[in-house]
DSSP file (Angstrom, degrees, kcal/mol; ACC not computed):
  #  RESIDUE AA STRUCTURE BP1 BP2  ACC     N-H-->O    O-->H-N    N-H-->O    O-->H-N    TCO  KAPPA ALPHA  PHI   PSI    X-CA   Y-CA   Z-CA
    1    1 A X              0   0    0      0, 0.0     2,-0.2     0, 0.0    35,-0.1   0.000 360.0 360.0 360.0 142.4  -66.9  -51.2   18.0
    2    2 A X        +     0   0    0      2,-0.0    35,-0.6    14,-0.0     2,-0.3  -0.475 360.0 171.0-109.8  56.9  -67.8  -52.2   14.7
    3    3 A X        -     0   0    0     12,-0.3    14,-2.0    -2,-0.2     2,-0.7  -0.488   6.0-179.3-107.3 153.3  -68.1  -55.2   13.0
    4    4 A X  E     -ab  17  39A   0     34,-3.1    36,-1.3    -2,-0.3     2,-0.5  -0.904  12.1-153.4-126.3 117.2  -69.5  -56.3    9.6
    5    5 A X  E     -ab  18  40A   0     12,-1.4    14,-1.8    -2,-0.7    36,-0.2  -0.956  15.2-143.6-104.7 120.2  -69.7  -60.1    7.9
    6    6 A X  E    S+ab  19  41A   0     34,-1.7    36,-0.8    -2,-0.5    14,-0.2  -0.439  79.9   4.5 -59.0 112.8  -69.7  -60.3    4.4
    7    7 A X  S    S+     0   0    0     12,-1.2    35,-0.3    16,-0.2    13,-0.3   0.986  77.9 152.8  95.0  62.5  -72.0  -63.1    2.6
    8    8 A X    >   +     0   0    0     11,-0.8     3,-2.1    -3,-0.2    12,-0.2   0.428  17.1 168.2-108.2  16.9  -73.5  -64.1    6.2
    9    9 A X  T 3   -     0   0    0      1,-0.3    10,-0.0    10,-0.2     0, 0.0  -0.032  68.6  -9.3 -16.0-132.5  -77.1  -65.5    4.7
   10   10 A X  T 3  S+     0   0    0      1,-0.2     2,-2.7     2,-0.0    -1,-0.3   0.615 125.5  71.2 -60.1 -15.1  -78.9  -67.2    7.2
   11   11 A X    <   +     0   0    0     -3,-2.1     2,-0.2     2,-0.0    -1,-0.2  -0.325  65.4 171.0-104.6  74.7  -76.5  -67.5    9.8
   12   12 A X        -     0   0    0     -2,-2.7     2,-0.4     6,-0.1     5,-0.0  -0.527  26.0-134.4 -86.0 167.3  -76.0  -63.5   11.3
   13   13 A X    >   -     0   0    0     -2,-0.2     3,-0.5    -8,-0.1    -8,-0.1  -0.999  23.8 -99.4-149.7 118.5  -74.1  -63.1   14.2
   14   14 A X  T 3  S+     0   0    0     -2,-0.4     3,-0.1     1,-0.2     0, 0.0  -0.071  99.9  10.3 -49.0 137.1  -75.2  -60.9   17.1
   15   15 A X  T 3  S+     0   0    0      1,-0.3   -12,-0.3   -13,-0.0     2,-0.3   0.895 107.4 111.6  67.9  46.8  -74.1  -57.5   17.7
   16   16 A X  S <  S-     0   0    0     -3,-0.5     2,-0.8   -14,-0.1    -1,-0.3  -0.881  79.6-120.3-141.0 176.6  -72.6  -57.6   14.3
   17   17 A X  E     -a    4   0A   0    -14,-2.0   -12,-1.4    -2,-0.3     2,-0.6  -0.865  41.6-167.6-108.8  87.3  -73.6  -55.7   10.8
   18   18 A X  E     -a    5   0A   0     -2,-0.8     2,-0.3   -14,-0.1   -12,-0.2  -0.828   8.9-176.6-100.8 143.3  -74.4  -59.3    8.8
   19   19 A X  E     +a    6   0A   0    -14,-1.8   -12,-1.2    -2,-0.6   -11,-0.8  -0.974  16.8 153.1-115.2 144.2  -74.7  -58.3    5.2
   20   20 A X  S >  S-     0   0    0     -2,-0.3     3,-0.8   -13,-0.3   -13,-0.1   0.278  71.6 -12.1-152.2-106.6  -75.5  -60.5    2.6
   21   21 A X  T 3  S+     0   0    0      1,-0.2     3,-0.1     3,-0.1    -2,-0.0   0.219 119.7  76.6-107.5  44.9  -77.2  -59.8   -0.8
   22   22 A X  T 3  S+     0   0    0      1,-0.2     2,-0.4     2,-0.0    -1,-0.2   0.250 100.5  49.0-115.4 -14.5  -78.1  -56.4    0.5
   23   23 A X  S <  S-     0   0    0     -3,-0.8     2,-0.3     6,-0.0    -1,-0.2  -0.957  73.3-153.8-126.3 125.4  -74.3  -55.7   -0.3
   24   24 A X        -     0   0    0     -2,-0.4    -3,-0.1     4,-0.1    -4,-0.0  -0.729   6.6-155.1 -90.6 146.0  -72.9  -56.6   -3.4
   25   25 A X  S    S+     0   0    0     -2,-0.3    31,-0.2     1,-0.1    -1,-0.1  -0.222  88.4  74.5-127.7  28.0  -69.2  -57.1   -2.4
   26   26 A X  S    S+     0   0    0      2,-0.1    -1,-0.1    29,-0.1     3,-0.1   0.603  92.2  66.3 -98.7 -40.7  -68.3  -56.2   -6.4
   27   27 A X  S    S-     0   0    0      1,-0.1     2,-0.3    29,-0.0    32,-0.1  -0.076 107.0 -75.5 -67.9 174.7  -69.1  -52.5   -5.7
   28   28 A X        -     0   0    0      1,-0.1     2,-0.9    31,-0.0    -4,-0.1  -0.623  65.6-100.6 -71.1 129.2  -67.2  -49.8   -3.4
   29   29 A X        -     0   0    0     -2,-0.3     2,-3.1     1,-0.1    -4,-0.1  -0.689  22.1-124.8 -47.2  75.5  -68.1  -50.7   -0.1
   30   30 A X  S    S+     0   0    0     -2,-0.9     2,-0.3     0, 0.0    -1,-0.1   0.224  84.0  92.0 -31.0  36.0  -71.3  -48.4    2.0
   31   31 A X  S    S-     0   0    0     -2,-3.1     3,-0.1     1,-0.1     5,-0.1  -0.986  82.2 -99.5-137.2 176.6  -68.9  -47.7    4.8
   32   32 A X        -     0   0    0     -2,-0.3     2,-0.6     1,-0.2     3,-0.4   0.232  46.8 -82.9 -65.5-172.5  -66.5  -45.0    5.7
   33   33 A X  S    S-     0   0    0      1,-0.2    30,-0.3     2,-0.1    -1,-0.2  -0.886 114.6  -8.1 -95.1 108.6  -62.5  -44.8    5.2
   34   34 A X  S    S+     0   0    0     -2,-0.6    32,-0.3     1,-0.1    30,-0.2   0.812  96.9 121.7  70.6  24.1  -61.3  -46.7    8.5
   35   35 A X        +     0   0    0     28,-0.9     2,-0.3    -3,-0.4    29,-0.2   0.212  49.9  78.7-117.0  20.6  -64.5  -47.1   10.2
   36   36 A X  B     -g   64   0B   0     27,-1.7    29,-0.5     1,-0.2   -33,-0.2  -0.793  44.8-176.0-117.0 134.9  -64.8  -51.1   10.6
   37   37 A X  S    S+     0   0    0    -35,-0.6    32,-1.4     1,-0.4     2,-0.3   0.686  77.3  37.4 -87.5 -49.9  -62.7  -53.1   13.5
   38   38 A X        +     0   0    0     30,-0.2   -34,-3.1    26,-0.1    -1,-0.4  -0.894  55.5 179.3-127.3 128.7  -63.9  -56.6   12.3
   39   39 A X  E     -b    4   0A   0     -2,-0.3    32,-2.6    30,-0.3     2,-0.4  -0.975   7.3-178.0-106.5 130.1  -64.4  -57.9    9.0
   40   40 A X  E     +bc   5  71A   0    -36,-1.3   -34,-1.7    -2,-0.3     2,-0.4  -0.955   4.8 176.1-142.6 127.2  -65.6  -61.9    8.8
   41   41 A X  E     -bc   6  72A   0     30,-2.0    32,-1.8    -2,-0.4     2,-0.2  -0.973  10.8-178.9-140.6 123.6  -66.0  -63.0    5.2
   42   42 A X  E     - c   0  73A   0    -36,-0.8    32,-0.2    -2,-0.4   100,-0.1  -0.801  68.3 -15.5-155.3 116.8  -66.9  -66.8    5.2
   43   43 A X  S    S+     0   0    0     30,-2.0     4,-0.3    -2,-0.2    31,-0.2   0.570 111.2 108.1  92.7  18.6  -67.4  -68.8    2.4
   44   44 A X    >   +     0   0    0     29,-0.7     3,-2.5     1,-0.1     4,-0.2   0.899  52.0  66.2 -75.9 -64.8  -67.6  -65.4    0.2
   45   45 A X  G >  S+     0   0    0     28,-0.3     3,-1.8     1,-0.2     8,-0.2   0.853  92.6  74.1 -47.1 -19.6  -64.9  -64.5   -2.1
   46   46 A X  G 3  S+     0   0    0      1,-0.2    58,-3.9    57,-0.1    59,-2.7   0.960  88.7  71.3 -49.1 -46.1  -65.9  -67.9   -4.4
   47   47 A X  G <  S+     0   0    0     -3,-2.5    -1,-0.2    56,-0.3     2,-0.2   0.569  98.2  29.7   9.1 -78.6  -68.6  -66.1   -5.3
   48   48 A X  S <  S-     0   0    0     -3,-1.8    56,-0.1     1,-0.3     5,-0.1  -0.701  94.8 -74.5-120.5 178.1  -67.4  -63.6   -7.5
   49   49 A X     >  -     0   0    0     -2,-0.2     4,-2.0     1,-0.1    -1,-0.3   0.072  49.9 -97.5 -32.3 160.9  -64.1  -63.5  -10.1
   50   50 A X  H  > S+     0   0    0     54,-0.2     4,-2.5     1,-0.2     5,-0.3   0.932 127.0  44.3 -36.9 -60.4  -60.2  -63.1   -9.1
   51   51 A X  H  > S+     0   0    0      1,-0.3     4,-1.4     2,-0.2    -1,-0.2   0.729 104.6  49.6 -66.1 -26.4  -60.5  -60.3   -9.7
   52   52 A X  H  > S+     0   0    0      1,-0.2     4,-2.8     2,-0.2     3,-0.4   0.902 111.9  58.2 -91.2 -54.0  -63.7  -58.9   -8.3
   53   53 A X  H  X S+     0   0    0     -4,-2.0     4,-1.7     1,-0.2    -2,-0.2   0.850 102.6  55.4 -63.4 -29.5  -62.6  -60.6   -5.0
   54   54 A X  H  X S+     0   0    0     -4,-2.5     4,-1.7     2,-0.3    -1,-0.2   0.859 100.6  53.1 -32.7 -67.3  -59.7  -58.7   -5.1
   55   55 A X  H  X S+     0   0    0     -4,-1.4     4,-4.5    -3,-0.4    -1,-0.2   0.854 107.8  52.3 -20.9 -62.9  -61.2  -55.4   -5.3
   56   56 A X  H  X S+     0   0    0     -4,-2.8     4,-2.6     2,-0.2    -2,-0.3   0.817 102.8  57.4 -90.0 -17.5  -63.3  -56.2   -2.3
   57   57 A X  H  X S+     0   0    0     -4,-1.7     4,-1.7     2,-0.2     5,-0.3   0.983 110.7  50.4 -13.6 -71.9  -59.8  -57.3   -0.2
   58   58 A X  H >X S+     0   0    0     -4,-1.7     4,-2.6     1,-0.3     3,-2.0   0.940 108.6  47.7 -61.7 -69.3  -58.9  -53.7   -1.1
   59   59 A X  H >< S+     0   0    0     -4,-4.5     3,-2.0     1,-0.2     4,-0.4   0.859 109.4  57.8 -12.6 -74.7  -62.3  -52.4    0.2
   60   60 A X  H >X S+     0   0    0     -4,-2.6     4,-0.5     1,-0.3     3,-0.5   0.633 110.0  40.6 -29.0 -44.3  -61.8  -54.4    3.2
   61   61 A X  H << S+     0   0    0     -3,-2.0    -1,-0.3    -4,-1.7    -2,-0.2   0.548 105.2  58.2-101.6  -1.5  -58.7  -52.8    4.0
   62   62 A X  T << S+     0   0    0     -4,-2.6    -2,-0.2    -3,-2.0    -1,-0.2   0.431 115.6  40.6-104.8  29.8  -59.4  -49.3    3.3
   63   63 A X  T <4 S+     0   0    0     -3,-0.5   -27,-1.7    -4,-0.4   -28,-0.9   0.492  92.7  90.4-111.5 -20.7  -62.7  -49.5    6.1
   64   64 A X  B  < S-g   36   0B   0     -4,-0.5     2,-0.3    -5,-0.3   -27,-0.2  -0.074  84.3-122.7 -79.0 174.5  -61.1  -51.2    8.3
   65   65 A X    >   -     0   0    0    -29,-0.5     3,-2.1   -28,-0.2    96,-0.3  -0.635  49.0 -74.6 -99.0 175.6  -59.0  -48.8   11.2
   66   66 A X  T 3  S+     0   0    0     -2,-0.3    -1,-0.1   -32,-0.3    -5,-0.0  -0.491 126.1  25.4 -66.8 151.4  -55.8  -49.1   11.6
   67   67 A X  T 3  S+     0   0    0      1,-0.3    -1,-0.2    -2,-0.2     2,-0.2   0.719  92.7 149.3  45.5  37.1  -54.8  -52.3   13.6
   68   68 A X    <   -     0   0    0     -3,-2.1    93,-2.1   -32,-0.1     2,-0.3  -0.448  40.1-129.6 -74.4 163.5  -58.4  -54.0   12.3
   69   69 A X  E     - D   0 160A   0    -32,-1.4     2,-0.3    91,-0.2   -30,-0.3  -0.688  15.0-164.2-101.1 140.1  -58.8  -57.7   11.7
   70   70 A X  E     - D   0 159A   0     89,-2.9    89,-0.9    -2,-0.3     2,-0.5  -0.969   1.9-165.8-101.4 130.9  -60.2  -59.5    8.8
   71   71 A X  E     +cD  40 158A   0    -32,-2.6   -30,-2.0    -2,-0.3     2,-0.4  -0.957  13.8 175.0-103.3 119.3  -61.1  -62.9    9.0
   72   72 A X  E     -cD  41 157A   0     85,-1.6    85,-2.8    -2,-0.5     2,-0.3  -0.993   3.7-179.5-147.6 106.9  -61.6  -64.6    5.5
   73   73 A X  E     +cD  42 156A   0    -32,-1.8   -30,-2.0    -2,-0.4   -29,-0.7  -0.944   6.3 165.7-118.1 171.1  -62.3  -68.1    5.2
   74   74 A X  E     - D   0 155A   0     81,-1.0    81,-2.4    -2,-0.3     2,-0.2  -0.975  45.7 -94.7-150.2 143.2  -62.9  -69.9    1.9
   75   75 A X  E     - D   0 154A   0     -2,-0.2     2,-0.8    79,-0.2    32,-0.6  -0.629  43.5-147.7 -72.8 134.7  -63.0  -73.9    0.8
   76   76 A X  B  >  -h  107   0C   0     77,-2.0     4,-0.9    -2,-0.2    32,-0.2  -0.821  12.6-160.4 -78.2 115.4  -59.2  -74.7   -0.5
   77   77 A X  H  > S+     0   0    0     30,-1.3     4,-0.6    -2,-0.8    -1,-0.1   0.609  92.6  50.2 -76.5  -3.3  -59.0  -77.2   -3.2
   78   78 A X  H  > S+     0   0    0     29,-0.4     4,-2.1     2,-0.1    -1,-0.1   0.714 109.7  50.5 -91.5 -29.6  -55.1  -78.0   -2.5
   79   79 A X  H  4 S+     0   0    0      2,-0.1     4,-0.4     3,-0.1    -2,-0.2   0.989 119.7  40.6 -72.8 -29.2  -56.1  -78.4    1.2
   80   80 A X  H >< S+     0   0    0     -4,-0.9     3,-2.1    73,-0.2     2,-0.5   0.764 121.7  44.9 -48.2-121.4  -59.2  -81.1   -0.4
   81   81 A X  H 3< S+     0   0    0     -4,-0.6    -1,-0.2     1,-0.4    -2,-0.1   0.037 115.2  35.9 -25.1 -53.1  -57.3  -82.3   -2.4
   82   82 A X  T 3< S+     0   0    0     -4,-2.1    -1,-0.4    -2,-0.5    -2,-0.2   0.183  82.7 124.2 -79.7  -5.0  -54.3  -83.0   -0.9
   83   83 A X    <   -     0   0    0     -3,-2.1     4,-0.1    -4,-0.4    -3,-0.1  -0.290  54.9-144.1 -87.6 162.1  -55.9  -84.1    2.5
   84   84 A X  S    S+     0   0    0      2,-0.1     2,-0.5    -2,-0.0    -1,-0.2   0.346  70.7 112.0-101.3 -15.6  -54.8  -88.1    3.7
   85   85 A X  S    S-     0   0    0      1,-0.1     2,-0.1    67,-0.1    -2,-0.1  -0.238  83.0-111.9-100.8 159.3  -58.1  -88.3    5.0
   86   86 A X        -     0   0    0     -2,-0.5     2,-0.4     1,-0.0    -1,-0.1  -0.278  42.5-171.7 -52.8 103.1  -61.2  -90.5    3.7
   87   87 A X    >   -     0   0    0     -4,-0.1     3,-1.2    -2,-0.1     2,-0.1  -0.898  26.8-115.4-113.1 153.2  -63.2  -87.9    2.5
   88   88 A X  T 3  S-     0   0    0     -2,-0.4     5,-0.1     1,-0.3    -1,-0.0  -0.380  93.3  -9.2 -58.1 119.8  -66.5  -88.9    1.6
   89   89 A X  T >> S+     0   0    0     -2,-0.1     4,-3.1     3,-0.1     3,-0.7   0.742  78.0 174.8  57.5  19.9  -67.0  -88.3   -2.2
   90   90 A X  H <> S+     0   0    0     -3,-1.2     4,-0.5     1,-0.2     5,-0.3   0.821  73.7  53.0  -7.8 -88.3  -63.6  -86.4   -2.8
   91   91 A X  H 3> S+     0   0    0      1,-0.2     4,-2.2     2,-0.2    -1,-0.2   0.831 112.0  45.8 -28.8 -50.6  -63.8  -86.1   -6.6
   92   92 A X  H <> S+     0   0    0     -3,-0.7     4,-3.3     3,-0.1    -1,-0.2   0.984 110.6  57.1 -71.5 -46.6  -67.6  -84.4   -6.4
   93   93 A X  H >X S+     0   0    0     -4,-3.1     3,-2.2     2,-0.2     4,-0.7   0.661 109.2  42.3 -22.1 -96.0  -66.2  -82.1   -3.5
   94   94 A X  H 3X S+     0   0    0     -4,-0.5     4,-2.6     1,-0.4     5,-0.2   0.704 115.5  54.1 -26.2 -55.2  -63.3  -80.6   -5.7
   95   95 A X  H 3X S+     0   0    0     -4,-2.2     4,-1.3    -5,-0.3    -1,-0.4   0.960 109.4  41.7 -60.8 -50.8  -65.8  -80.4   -8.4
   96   96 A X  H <X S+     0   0    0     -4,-3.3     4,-2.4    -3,-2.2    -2,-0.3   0.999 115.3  52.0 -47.8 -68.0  -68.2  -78.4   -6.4
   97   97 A X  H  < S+     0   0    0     -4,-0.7    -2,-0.2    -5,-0.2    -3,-0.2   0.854 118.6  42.4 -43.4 -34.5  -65.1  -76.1   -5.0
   98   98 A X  H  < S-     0   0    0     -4,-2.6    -2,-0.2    -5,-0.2    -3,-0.2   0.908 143.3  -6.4 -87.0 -81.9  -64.1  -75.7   -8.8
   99   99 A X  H  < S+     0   0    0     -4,-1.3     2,-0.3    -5,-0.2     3,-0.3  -0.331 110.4  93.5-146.8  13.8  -67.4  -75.1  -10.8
  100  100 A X  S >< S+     0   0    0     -4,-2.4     3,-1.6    -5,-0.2    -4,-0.1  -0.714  71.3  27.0-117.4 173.3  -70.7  -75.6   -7.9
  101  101 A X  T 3  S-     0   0    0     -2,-0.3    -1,-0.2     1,-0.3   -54,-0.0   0.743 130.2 -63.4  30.3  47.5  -72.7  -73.9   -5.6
  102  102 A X  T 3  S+     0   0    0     -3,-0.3     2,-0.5     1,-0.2    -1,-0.3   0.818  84.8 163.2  79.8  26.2  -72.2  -70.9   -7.8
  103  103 A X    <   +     0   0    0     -3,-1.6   -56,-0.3    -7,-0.2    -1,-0.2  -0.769  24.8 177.2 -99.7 137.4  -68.7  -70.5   -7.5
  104  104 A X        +     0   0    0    -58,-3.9     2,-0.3    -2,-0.5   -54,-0.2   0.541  64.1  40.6-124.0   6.4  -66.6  -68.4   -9.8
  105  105 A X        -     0   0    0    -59,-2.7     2,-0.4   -56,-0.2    -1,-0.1  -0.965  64.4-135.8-119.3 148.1  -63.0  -68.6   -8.2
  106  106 A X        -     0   0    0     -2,-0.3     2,-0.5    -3,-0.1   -30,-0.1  -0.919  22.3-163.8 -89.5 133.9  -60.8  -71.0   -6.7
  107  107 A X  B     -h   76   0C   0    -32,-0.6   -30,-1.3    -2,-0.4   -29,-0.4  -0.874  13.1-178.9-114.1 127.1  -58.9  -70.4   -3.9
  108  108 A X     >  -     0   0    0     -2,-0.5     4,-0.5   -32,-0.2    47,-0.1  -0.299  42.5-104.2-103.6-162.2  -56.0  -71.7   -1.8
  109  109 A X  H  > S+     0   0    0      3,-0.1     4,-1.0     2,-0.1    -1,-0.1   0.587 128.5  38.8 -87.5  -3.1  -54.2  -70.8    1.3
  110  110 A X  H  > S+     0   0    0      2,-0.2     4,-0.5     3,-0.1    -1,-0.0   0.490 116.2  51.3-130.9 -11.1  -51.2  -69.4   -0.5
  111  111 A X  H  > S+     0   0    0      3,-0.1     4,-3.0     2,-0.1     5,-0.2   0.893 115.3  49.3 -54.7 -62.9  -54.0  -67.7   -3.5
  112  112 A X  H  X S+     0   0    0     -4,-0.5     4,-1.5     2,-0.2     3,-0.5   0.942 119.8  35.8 -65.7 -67.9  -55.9  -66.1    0.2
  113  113 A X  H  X S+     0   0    0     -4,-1.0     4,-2.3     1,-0.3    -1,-0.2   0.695 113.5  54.3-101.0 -11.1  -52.5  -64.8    1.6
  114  114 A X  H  X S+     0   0    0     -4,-0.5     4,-1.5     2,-0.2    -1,-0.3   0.791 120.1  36.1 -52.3 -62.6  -50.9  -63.7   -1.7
  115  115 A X  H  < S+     0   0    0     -4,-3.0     4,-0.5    -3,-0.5    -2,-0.2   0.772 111.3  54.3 -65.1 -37.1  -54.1  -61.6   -2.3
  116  116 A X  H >< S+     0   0    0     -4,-1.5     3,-4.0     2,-0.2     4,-0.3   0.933 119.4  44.2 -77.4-100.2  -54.8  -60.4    1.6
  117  117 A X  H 3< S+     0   0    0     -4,-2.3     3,-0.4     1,-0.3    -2,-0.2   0.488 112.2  46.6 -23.8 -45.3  -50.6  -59.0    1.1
  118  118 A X  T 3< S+     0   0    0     -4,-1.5    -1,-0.3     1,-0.2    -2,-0.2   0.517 103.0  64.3 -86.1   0.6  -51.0  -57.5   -2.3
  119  119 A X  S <  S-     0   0    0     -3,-4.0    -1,-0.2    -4,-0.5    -2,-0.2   0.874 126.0-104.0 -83.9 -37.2  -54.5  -55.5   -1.0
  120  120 A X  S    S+     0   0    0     -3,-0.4     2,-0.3    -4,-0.3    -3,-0.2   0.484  73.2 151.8 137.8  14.6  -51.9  -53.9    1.3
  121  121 A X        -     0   0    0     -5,-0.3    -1,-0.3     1,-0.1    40,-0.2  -0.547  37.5-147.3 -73.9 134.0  -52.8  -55.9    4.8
  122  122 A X  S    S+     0   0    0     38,-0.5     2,-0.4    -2,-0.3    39,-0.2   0.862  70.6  24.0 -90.8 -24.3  -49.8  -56.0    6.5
  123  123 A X  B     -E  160   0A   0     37,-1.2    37,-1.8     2,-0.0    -1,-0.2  -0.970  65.0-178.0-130.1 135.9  -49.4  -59.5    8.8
  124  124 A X        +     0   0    0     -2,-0.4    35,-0.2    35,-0.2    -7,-0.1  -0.404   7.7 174.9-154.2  99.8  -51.7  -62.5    7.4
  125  125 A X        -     0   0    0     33,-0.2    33,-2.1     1,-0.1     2,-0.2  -0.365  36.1-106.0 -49.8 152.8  -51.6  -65.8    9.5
  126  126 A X  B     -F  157   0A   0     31,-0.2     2,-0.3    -2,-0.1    31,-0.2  -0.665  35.4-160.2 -99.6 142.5  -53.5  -69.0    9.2
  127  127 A X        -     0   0    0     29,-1.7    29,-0.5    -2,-0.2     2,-0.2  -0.782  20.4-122.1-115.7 154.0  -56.6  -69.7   12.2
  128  128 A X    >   -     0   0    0     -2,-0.3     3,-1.3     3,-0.1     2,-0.3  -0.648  51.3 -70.6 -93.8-179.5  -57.9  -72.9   13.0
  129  129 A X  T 3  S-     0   0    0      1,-0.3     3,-0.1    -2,-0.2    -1,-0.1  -0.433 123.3  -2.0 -76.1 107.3  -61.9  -73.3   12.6
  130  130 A X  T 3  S+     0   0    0     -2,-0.3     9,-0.6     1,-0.3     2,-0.5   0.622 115.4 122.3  98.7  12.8  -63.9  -71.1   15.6
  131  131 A X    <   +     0   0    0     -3,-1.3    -1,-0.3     7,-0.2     2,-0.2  -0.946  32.6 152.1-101.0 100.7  -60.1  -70.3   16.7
  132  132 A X        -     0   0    0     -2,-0.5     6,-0.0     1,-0.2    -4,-0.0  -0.861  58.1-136.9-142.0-163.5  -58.5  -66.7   17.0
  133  133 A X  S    S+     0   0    0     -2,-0.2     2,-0.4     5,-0.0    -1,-0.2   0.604 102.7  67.3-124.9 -48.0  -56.1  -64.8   18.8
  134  134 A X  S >> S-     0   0    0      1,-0.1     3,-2.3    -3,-0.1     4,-0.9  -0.384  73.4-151.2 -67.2 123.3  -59.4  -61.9   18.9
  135  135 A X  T 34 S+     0   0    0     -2,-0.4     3,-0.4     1,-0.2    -1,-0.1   0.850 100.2  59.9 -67.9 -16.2  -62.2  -63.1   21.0
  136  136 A X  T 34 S+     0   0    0      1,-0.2    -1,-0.2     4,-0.0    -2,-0.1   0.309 103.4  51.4 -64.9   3.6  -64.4  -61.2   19.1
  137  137 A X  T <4 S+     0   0    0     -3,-2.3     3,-0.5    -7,-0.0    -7,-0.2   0.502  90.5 110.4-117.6 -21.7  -63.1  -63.5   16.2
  138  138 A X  S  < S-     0   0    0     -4,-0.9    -7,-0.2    -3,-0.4    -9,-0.1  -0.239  88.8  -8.5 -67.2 110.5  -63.8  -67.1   18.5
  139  139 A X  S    S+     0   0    0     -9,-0.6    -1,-0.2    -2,-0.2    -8,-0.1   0.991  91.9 126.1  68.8  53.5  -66.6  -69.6   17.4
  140  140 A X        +     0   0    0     -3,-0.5     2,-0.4    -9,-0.0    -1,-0.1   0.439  35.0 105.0-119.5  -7.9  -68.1  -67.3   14.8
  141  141 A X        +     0   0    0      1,-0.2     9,-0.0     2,-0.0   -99,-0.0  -0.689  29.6 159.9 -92.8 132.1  -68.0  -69.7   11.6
  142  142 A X        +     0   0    0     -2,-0.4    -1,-0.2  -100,-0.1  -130,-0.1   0.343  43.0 100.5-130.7  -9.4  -71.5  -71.1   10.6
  143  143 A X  S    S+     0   0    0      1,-0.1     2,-0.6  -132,-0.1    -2,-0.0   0.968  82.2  51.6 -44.5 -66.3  -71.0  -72.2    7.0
  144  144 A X        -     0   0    0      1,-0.1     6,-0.1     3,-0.0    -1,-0.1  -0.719  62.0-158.6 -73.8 104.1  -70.6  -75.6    7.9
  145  145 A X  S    S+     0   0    0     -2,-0.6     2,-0.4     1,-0.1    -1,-0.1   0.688  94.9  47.2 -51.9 -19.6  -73.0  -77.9   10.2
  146  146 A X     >  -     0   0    0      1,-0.1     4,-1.2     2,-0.0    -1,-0.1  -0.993  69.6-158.9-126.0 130.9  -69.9  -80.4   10.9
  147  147 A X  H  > S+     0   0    0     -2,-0.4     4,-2.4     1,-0.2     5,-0.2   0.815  98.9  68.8 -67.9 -27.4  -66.1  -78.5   12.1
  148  148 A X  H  > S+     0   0    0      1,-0.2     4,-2.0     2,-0.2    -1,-0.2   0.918 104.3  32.2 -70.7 -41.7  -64.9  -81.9   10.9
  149  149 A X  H  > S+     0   0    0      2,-0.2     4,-2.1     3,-0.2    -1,-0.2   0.920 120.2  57.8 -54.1 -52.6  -65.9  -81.1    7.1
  150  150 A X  H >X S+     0   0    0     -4,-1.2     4,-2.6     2,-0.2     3,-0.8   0.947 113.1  36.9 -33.3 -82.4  -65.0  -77.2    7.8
  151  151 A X  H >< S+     0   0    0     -4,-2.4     3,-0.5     1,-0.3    -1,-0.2   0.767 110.4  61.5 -45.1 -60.4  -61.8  -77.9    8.8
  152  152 A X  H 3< S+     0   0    0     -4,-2.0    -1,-0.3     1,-0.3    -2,-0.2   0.752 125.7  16.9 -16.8 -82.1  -61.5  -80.8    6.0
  153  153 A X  H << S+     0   0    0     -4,-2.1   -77,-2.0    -3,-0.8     2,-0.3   0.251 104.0  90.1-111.3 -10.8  -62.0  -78.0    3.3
  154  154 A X  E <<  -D   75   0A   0     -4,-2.6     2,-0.5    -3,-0.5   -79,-0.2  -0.706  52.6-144.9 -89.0 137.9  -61.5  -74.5    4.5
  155  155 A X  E     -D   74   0A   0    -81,-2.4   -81,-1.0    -2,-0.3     2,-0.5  -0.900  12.7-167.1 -76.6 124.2  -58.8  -71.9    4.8
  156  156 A X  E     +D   73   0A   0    -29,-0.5   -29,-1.7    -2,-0.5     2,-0.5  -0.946  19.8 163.5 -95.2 101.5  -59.2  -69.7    7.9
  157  157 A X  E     -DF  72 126A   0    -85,-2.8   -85,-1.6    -2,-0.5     2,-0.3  -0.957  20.4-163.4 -97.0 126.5  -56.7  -66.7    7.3
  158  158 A X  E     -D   71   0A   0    -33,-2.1     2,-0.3    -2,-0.5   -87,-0.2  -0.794   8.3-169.1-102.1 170.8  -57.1  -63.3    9.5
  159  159 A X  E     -D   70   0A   0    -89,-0.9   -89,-2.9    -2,-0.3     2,-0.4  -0.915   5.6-154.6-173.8 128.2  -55.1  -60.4    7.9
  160  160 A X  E      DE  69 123A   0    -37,-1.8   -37,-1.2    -2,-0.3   -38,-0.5  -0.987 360.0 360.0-142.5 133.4  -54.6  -56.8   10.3
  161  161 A X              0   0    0    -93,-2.1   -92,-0.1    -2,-0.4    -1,-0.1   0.395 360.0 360.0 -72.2 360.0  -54.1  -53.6    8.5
């Protein structure tokens, strides 16, 4: 079995392929046609352009086999934005999601499933944080030191070819 995470910097994940800025996720993708089960992209696609992330969607799904997973989370700014709860410092959050920590897209949940469809993934449902229907897919998110923040600001979507 074969799985690769996208953007993992510190935080690799055992028995998995972590790639980080040893793959540029702007280029064609170093792996075969339909030779990935699991793809884990967290906290990537911000990264680069719409467009660029787009591109690499497309990658995603033409390594993956048939009936592979992707798992793609991202910070939302409608779910920040929109959330009822007291979040600590709102305003600078949103501002970081927009225009910080290097980011050069914004993303939603309905941006994430919009893109995941039109790359040609055929089902894409929303996970909660460390959540998945795969067990290989379960407790695998490390971006965040508190789930309560994660959750606060992230999309989880998984997407299966």
């Amino acid at each position: 079995m074969i799985k690769v995470q996208f953007g993992c910097g510190p935080h690799e994940l055992e028995g998995w392929d972590n790639r980080d800025i040893n793959t540029d996720i702007r280029l064609p993708l170093p792996f075969k046609d339909r030779s990935v089960d699991f793809i884990f992209a967290e906290h990537v696609i911000e990264h680069v352009t719409s467009r660029e992330a787009f591109r690499f969607l497309i990658e995603c799904h033409r390594i993956l086999k048939r009936s592979g997973v992707m798992r793609l989370v991202f910070p939302d700014i409608l779910k920040l934005a929109n959330s009822s709860d007291d979040i600590p410092n709102r305003w600078k959050r949103i501002n970081d999601v927009i225009q910080g920590w290097g980011h050069c897209s914004v993303w939603s949940h309905e941006i994430g499933r919009t893109m995941l469809n039109a790359a040609g993934f055929d089902w894409v449902y929303s996970e909660d944080y460390s959540k998945s229907r795969f067990p290989e897919l379960n407790n695998i998110e490390r971006h965040h030191l508190s789930s309560s923040l994660a959750t606060l600001e992230s999309t989880i979507l998984e997407a299966t070819k």
